[in-house]
C-alpha positions in Angstrom: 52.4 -7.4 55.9 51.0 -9.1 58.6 52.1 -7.6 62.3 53.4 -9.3 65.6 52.7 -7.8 68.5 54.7 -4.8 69.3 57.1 -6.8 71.6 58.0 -8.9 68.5 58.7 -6.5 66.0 60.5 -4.2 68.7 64.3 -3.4 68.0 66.9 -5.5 70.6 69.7 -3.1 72.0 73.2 -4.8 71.4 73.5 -6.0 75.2 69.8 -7.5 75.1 70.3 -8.8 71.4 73.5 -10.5 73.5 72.1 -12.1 76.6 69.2 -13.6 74.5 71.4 -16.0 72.9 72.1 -17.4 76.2 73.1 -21.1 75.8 71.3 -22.1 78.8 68.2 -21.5 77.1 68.7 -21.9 73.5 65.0 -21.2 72.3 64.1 -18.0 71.0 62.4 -15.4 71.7 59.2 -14.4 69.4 60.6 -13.6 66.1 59.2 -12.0 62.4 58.2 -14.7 59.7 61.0 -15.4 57.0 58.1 -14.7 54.6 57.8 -11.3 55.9 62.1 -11.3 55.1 62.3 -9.0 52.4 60.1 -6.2 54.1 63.2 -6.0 56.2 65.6 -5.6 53.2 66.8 -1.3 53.2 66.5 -1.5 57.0 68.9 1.5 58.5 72.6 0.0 58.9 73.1 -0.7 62.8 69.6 -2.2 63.1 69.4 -5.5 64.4 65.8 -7.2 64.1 65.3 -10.5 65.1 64.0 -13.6 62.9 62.3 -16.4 62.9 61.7 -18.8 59.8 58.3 -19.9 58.8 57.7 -20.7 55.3 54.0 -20.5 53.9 52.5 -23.9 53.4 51.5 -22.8 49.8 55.1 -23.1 49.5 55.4 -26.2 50.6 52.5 -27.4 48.6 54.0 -26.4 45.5 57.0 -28.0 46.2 55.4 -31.6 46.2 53.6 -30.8 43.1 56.3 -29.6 40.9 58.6 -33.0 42.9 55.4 -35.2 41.8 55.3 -33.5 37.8 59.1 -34.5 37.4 60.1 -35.1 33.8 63.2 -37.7 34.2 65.9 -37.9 31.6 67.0 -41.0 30.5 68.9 -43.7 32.1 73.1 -43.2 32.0 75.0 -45.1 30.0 77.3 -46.5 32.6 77.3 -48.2 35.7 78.7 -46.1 37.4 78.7 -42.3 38.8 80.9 -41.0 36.3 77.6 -39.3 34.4 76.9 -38.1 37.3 74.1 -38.8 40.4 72.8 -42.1 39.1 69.1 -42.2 38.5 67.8 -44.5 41.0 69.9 -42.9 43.5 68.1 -39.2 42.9 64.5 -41.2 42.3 64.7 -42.5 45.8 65.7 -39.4 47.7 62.9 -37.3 45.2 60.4 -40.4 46.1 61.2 -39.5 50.1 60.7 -35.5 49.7 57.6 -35.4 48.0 55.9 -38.4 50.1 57.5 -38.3 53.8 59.7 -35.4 54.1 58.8 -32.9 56.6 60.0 -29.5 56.6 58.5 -28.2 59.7 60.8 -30.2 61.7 64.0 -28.4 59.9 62.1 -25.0 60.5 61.7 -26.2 64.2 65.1 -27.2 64.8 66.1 -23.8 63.3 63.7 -21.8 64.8 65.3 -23.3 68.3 68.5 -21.0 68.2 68.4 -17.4 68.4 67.9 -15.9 64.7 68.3 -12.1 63.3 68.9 -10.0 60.6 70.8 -6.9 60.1 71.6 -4.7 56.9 75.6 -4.6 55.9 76.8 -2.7 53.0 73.1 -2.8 51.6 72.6 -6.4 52.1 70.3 -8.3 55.2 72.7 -10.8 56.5 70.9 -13.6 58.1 72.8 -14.9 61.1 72.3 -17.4 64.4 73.9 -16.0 67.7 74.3 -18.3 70.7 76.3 -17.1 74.0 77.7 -19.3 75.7 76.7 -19.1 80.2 80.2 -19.4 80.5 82.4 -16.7 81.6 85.0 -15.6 79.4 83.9 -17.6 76.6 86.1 -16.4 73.2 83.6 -15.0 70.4 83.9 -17.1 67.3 82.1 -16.6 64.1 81.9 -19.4 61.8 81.2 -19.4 58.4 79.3 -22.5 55.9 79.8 -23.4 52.4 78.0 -24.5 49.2 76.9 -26.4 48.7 76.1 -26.2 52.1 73.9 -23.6 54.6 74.2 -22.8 58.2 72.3 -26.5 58.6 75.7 -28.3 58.3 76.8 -26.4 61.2 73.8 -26.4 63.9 75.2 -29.7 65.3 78.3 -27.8 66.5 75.9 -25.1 68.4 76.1 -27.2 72.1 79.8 -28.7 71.8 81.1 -25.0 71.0 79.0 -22.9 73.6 78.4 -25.5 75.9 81.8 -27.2 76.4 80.9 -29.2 79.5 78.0 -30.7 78.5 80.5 -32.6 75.7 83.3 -33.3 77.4 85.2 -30.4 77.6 85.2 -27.9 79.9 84.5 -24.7 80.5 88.0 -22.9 79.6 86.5 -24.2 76.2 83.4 -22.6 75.4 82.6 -19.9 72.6 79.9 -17.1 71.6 78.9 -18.7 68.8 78.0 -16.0 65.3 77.1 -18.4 62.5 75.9 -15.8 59.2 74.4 -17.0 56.1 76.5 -15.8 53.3 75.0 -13.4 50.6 73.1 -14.9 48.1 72.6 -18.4 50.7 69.5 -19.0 52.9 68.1 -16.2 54.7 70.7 -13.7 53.7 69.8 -10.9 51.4 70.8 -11.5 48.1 73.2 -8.8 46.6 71.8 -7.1 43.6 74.9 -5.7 42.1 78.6 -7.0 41.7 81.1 -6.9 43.8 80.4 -9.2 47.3 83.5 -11.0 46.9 85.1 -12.9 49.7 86.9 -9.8 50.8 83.6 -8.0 50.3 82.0 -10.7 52.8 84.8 -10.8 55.3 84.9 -7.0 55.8 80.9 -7.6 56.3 81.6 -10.6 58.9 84.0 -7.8 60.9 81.3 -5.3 61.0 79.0 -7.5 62.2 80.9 -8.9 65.2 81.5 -5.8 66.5 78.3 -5.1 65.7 77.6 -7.1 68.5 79.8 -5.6 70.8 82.8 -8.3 70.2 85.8 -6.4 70.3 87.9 -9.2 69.8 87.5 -12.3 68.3 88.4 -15.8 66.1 86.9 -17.0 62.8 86.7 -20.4 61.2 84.9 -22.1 57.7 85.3 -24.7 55.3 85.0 -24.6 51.6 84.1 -20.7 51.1 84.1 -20.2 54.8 87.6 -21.1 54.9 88.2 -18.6 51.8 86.3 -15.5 53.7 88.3 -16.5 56.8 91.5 -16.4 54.6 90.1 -13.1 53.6 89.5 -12.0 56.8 93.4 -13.5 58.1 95.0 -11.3 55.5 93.5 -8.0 56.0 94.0 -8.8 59.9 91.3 -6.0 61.0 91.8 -5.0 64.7 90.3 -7.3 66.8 90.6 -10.2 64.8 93.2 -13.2 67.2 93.1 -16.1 64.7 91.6 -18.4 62.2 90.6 -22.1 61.6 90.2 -23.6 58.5 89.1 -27.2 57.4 90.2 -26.7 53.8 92.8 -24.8 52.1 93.2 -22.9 48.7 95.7 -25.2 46.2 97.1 -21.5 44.5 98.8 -20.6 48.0 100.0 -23.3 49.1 101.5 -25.9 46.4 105.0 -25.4 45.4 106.0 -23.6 43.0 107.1 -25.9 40.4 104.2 -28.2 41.7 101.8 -25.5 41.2 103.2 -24.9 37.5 102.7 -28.8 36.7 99.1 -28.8 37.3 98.2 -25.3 35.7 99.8 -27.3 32.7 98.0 -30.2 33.4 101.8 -32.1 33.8 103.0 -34.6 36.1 104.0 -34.3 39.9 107.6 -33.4 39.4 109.9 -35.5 40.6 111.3 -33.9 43.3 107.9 -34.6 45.7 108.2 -37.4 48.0 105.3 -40.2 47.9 103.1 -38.7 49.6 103.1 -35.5 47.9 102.9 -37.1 44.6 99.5 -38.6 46.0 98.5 -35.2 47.0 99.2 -33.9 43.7 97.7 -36.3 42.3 94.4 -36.1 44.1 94.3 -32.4 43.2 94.8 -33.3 39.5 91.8 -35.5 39.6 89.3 -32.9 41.0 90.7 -30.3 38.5 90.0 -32.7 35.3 87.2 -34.4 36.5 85.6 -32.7 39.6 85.7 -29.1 39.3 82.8 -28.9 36.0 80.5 -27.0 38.5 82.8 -24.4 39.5 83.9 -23.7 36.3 80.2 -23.1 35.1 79.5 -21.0 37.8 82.5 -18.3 37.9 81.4 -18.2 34.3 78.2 -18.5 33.7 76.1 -18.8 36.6 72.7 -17.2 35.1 72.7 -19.9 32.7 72.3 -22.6 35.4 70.4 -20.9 37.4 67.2 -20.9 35.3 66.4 -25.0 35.5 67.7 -25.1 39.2 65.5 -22.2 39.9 62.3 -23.5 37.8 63.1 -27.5 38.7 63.7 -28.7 42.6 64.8 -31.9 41.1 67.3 -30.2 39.5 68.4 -28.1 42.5 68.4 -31.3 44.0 71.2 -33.1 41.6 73.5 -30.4 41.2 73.5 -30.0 45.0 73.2 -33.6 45.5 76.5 -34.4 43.0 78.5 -32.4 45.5 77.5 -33.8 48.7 78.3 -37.3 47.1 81.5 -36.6 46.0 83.1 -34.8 49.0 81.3 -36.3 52.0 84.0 -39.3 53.7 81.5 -42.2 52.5 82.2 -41.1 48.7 79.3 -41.2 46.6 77.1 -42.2 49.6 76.0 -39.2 51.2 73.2 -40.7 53.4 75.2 -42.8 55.5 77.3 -39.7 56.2 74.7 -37.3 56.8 71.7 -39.0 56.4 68.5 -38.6 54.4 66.7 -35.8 56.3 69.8 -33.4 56.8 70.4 -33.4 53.3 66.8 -32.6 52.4 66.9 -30.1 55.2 69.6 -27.9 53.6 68.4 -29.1 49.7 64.7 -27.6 50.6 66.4 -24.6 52.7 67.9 -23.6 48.7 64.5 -24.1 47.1 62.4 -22.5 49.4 64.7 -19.3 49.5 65.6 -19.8 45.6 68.7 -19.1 46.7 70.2 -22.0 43.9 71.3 -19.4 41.5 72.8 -16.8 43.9 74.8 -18.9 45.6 76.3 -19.9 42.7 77.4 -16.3 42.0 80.1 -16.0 44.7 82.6 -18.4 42.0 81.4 -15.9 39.7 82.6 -12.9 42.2 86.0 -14.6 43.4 86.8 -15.0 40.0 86.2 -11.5 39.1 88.2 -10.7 41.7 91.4 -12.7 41.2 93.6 -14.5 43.5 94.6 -13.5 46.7 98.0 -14.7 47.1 99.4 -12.3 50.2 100.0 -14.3 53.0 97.7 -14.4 55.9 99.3 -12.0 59.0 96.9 -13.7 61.9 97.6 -16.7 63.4 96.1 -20.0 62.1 94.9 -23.2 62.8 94.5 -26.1 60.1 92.6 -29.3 60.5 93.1 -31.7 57.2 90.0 -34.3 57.1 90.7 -37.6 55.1 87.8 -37.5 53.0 88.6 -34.0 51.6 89.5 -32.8 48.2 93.1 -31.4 48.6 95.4 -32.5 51.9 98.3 -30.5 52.4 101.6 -32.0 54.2 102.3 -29.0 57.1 105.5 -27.8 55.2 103.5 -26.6 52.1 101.4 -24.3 54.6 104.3 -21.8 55.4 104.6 -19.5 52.9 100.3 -19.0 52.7 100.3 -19.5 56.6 103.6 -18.1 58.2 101.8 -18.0 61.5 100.5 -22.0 61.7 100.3 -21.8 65.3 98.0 -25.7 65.0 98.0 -28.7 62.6 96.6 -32.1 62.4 94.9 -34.9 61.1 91.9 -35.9 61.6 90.8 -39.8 61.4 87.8 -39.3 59.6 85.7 -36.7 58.5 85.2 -35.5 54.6 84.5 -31.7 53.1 81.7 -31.1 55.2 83.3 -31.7 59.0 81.2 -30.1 61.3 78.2 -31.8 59.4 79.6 -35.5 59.3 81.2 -35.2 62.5 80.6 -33.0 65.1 82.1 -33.8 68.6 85.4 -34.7 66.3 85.4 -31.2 64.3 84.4 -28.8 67.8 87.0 -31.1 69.4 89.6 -29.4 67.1 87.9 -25.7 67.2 88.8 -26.2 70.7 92.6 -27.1 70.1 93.4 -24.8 67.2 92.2 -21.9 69.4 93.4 -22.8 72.7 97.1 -20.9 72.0 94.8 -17.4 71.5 93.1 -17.9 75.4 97.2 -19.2 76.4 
């Protein structure tokens, strides 16, 4: 392995490793290639080493060759996107990556907020930390999804830590700990069973006080939202409250509502309008949206062999998800735009991290439900472009401490990345009863 300087590869203490986060300055300091990643992998437990992403161009080479041998199936045989990503759709975004795209600007934006790595239960977790300059900031540590990465959430960096500058104010700010899960990104990935979203949680706990955070709140959508769950119902000391932007159906349906759709059935008739649509919605995704998940608590391998071999076909199974769930439905790039989502699609072929992030369905399933309530309190923000929206009164029995609920006026499955001022907005509000 190539060495840094001494000063680079030195070891932060906790305090240092905490001041150099400092929003005021949010470049950082001198950091160890991501190629030279795995050499950190069995690192003693405690050790904190900072990173700094910087994939070889050999890399990045082979990536626009393997984009420019593409074999294409055939055209669908509908018009519309019920087959799946239409073809001219995929071609265009492909025809963009191999000829214009430029990864160096993701790595550079990355590279911009303090990186590390530390080992957890055997695994390098990969993780941004950002301190906010303002005093008694509230520590948060927010957690992505797939098929997302910790790119859908870098946009939320300066609203969260840096209040003022986005028209909040001080009272507002947060410490900012934003992991890559297991198996995602710059994480290690696990190479036994077992890193379930308990599994994960416990990990997030360890590493916040880790970092010297005593106390603290979490928050995440899609799995995020399940390992804050996770981390809500075992209620470790030190935890004040979560903040979720999606919930789990199994907890929070009613009972004979819950029963209709494991039987495939109709909303019964006791639901009001607007929970019939609600049920409804959730019966959709189930028969016609939820294919991938179903593939991957099952057989996640299987997949992971052409998305592994074929950036193309990373591309469309990741691509197929961001179109369905973003607000602008089956039009991801006016949501997100082009270059974000080839910033997170490339972040999963450069790590070949498309099968093992697929193996966390796999893990929850093994697992089985969770069904215990969660004992913090919680916050709930429903977006009206995601999957499953939940009237208030469904939450109590998962959520007997709903201290914060609302609606937002736009915003799909991926809030923080479609809309940022309007998702750290509510971080803001959720939380502000735990600084009360």
């Amino acid at each position: 392995m190539a060495l840094l300087t001494s000063l680079n590869h030195r070891l932060l203490s906790r305090r240092a490793l905490l001041s150099a986060g400092a929003a005021a300055g949010l470049s950082a300091v001198l950091l160890p290639l991501a190629s030279e990643a795995a050499d950190v992998i069995g690192t003693p437990a405690g050790e904190i080493r900072p990173f700094r992403a910087d994939i070889p161009e050999a890399a990045l080479e082979d990536l626009r060759r393997r984009l420019a041998e593409t074999r294409w199936p055939d055209g669908e045989t509908v018009t519309d996107r019920s087959q799946g990503v239409e073809p001219d759709r995929l071609k265009e975004l492909v025809g963009y990556w191999q000829s214009s795209y430029d990864w160096r600007k993701a790595e550079s934006r990355l590279n911009a907020f303090p990186q590390f790595l530390t080992n957890i239960d055997g695994v390098d977790i990969h993780f941004i930390h950002v301190r906010s300059r303002h005093e008694n900031a509230l520590p948060l540590i927010m957690t992505h999804g797939w098929p997302g990465s910790v790119f859908e959430l870098l946009d939320v960096i300066g609203p969260l830590t840096d209040p003022t500058a986005h028209g909040g104010t001080a009272e507002d700010a947060f410490h900012l700990v934003i992991p890559s899960i297991p198996g995602f990104g710059f994480s290690g990935k696990p190479s036994t069973t077992g890193w379930n979203p308990q599994r994960i949680a416990a990990a997030w706990d360890v590493l916040m006080k880790r970092l010297d955070y005593i106390s603290y709140v979490a928050q995440g959508g899609d799995w995020g939202a399940i390992i804050s769950d996770a981390l809500g119902r075992e209620a470790p000391d030190g935890l004040l409250a979560i903040h979720v932007n999606r919930i789990e159906r199994a907890t929070t349906f009613p009972s004979d509502a819950a029963q209709a759709l494991r039987n495939g059935g109709t909303a019964p008739d006791n639901l009001s309008a607007d929970e019939k649509l609600v049920f409804d919605e959730a019966r959709n995704f189930l028969n016609n949206g939820f294919g991938y998940a179903a593939i991957m608590s099952t057989r996640p391998e299987t997949v992971g062999y052409g998305i592994a071999d074929s950036p193309v076909g990373l591309a469309a199974w990741l691509y197929d998800k961001i179109a369905d769930w973003v607000f602008t439905r089956g039009d991801p790039e006016q949501a997100l735009g082009k270059e974000a989502i080839l910033d997170n699609i490339t972040l999963y072929w450069l790590t070949n991290t498309g099968p093992s992030s697929g193996r966390i369905y796999f893990e929850n399933a093994m697992a089985g439900a969770k069904l215990s309530e969660v004992k913090v309190p919680v916050a709930v923000t429903i977006f009206p472009g995601e999957v499953y929206k939940p009237p208030k009164h469904w939450l109590s029995k998962a959520y007997p401490k709903l201290v914060y609920y609302n609606r937002a006026s736009k915003g799909g499955h991926f809030a923080a990345w479609e809309e940022p001022e309007l998702f750290s907005q509510e971080i803001r509000a959720g939380f502000k009863t735990v600084r009360s």
